[in-house]
C-alpha positions in Angstrom: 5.4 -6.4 -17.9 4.1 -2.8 -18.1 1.3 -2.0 -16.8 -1.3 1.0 -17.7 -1.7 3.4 -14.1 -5.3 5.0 -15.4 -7.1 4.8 -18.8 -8.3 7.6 -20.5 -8.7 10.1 -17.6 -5.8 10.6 -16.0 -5.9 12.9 -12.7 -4.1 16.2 -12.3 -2.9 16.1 -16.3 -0.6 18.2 -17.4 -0.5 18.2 -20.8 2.7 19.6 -21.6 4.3 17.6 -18.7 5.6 14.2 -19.1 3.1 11.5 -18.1 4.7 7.9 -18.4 1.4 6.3 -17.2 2.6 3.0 -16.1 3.7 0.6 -13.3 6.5 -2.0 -14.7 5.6 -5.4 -12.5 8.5 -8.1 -11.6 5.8 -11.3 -9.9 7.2 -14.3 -9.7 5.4 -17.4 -9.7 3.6 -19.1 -6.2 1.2 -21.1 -5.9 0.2 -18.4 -2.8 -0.5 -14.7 -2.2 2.7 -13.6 -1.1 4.2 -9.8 -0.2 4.5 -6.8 -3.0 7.2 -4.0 -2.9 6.0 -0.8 -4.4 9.4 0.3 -5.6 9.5 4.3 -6.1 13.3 5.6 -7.5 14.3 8.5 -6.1 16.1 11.8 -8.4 14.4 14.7 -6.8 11.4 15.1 -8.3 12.9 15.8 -11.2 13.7 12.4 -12.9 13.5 8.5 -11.7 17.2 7.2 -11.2 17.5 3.4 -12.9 19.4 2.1 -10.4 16.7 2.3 -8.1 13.9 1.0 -9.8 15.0 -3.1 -11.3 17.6 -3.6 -9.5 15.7 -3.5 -6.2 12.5 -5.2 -7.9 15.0 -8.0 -8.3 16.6 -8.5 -5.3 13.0 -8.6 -3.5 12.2 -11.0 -5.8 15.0 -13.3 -4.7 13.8 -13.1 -1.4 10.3 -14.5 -2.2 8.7 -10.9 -2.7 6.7 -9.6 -6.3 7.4 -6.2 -7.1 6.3 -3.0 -9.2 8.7 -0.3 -10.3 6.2 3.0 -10.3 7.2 5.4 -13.5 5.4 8.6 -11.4 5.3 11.7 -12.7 7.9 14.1 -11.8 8.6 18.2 -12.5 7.1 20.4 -14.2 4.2 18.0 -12.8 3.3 18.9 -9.3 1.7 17.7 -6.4 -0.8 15.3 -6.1 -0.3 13.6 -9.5 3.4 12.1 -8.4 1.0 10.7 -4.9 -1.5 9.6 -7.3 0.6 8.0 -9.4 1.7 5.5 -6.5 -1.3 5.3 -4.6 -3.4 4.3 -7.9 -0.3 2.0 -8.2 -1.1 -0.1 -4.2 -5.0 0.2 -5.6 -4.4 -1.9 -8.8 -2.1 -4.0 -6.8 -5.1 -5.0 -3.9 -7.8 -5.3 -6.9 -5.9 -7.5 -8.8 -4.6 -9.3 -5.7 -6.4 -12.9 -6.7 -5.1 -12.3 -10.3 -1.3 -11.6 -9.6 -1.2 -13.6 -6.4 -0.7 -11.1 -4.0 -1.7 -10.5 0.1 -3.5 -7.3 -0.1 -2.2 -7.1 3.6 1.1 -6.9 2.7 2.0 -4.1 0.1 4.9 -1.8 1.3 6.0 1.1 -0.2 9.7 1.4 -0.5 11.6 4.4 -2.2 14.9 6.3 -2.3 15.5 10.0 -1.6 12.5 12.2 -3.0 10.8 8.7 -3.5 11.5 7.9 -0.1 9.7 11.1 0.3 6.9 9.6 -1.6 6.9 6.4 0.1 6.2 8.3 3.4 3.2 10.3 1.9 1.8 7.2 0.8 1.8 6.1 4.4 0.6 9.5 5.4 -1.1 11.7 3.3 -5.2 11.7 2.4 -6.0 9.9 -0.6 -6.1 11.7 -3.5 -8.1 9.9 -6.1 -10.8 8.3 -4.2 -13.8 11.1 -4.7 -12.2 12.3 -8.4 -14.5 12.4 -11.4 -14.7 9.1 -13.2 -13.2 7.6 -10.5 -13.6 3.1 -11.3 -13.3 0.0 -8.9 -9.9 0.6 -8.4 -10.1 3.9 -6.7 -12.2 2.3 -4.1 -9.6 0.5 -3.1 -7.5 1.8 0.1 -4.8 3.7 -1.1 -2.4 2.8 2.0 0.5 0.7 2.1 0.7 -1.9 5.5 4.5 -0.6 5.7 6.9 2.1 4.4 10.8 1.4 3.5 12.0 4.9 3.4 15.9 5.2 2.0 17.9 8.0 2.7 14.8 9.3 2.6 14.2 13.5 1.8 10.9 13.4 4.5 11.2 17.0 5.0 11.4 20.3 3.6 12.3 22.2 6.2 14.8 24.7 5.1 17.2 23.8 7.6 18.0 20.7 7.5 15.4 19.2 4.7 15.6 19.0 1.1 13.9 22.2 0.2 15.0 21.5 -3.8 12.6 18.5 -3.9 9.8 20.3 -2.2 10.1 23.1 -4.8 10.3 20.8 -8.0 7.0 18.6 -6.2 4.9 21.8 -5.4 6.6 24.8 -7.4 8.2 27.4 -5.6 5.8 29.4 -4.2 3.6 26.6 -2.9 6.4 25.3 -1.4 7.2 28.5 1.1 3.8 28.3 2.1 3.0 24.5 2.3 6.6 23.1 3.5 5.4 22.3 7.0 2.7 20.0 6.0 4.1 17.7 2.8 7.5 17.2 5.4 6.4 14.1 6.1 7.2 14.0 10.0 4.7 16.4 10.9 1.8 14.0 9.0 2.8 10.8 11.5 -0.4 9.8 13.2 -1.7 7.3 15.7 -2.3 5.5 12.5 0.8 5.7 10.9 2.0 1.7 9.4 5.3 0.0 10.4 8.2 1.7 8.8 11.9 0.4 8.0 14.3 3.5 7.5 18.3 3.4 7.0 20.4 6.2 6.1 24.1 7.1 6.0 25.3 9.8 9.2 27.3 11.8 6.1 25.1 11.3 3.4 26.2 15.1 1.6 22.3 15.4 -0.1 20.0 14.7 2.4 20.7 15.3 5.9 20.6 12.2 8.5 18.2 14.1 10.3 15.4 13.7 8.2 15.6 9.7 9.4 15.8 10.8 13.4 13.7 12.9 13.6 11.4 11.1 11.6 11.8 8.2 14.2 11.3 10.5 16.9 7.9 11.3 15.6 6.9 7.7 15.5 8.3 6.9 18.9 6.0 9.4 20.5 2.9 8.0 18.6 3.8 4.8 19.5 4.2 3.4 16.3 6.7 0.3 15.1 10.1 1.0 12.9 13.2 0.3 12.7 15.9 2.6 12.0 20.0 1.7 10.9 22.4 4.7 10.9 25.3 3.9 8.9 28.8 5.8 9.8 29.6 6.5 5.7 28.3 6.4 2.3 27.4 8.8 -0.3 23.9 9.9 -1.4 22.0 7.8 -3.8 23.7 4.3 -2.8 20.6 2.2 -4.0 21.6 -1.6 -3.4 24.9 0.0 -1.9 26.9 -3.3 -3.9 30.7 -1.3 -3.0 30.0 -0.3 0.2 31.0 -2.7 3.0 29.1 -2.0 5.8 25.5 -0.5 4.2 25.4 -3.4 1.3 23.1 -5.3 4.1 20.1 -3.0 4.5 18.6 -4.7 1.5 18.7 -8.5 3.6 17.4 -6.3 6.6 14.5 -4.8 4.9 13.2 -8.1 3.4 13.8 -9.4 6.6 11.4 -6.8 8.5 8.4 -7.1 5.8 8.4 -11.3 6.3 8.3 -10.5 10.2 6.0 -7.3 10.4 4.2 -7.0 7.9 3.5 -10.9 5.9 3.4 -12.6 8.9 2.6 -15.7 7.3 
């Protein structure tokens, strides 16, 4: 089912931009509130890879889990309307929590590469809709997810070793030589920061492994709870990894960590 993201007035517009406006919802049917995966492809900022939108909703659903696929906006659109896009997204999800039969304490962002990059703002970055004009019920919702699954996540721009191409095609180039530091997601963990699952591939050839360490570093010194699997190969952009051996059980693992830290029920 799709859902409609906003109604008429639709944050950070650009008119000439692609806006697809809309969640697409996998729920399966309980007689409980039970967990929901905010499911965020990853393809740079730049497009929304398939592979990592249904076919994930699916597999959480098999383990007992609703799920949303978010079609955010991507380039030319810039910064904040992709973070508005999902974070409107965890707001409908808690308002309509009795309706769809969902724990409002259990919504966890998951996403792949640049949307593993947005899955990490989401547990983050300041809200960016709650104070706009026209803002409804739902924007009083929080816009914070109660855990992050971040995929060979690119957290950070950092010219180094980050993924400076995303940052450019979320903020433009010029914003991004002067912003990179803060929308690189390791340097926004907090005391507050919620439980995160992370697993990347030590050769992934995109995204550097390093954006997953020192990520976990950052949450070791604030004390917060994730969990972290290296895998020794596999290329960039695996999603459910179905061919490879060894990485093909991160999905199990994931589902496995929201039930035990995060539904608790």
């Amino acid at each position: 089912m799709e859902i409609s993201l906003w109604g008429d007035n639709i944050p950070y517009l650009d008119v000439g931009a692609d806006t697809p406006n809309s969640m697409t919802t996998y729920f399966i049917e309980t007689d409980k509130p039970l967990p929901c995966i905010v499911v965020l492809p990853g393809g740079g900022y730049s497009e929304r890879a398939p592979h990592e939108g249904e076919p994930i909703a699916k597999f959480f659903n098999s383990r007992g889990m609703h799920a949303v696929v978010v079609n955010y906006r991507v380039a030319p659109n810039r910064y904040p309307a992709p973070l508005a896009d999902a974070q409107r997204a965890i707001k409908l999800l808690r308002a309509r929590a009795d309706e769809w039969k969902i724990d409002p304490d259990s919504i966890v962002t998951l996403g792949f590469s640049a949307g593993g990059h947005l899955s990490g703002a989401c547990a983050t970055l300041e809200d960016v809709t709650a104070a706009r004009v026209g803002a409804d019920e739902v924007d009083r919702q929080s816009a914070r997810p109660n855990g992050a699954i971040l995929c060979y996540a690119a957290l950070s721009n950092n010219e180094e070793w980050g993924n400076y191409a995303c940052g450019e095609n979320l903020l433009g180039r010029a914003r991004c030589r002067l912003e990179s530091d803060y929308f690189s997601i390791e340097n926004r963990v907090t005391d507050e920061t919620p439980p995160v699952f992370m697993w990347h591939t030590s050769d992934d050839p995109v995204v550097n492994v390093k954006n997953a360490l020192v990520f976990g570093e950052r949450m070791r010194e604030h004390n917060r709870k994730f969990e972290l699997h290296i895998y020794p190969h596999g290329q960039h952009g695996l999603g459910l990894a179905p061919d490879t051996e060894d990485v093909i059980n991160w999905a199990p693992l994931a589902a496995d960590w929201v039930m035990l830290n995060i539904y608790k029920k």
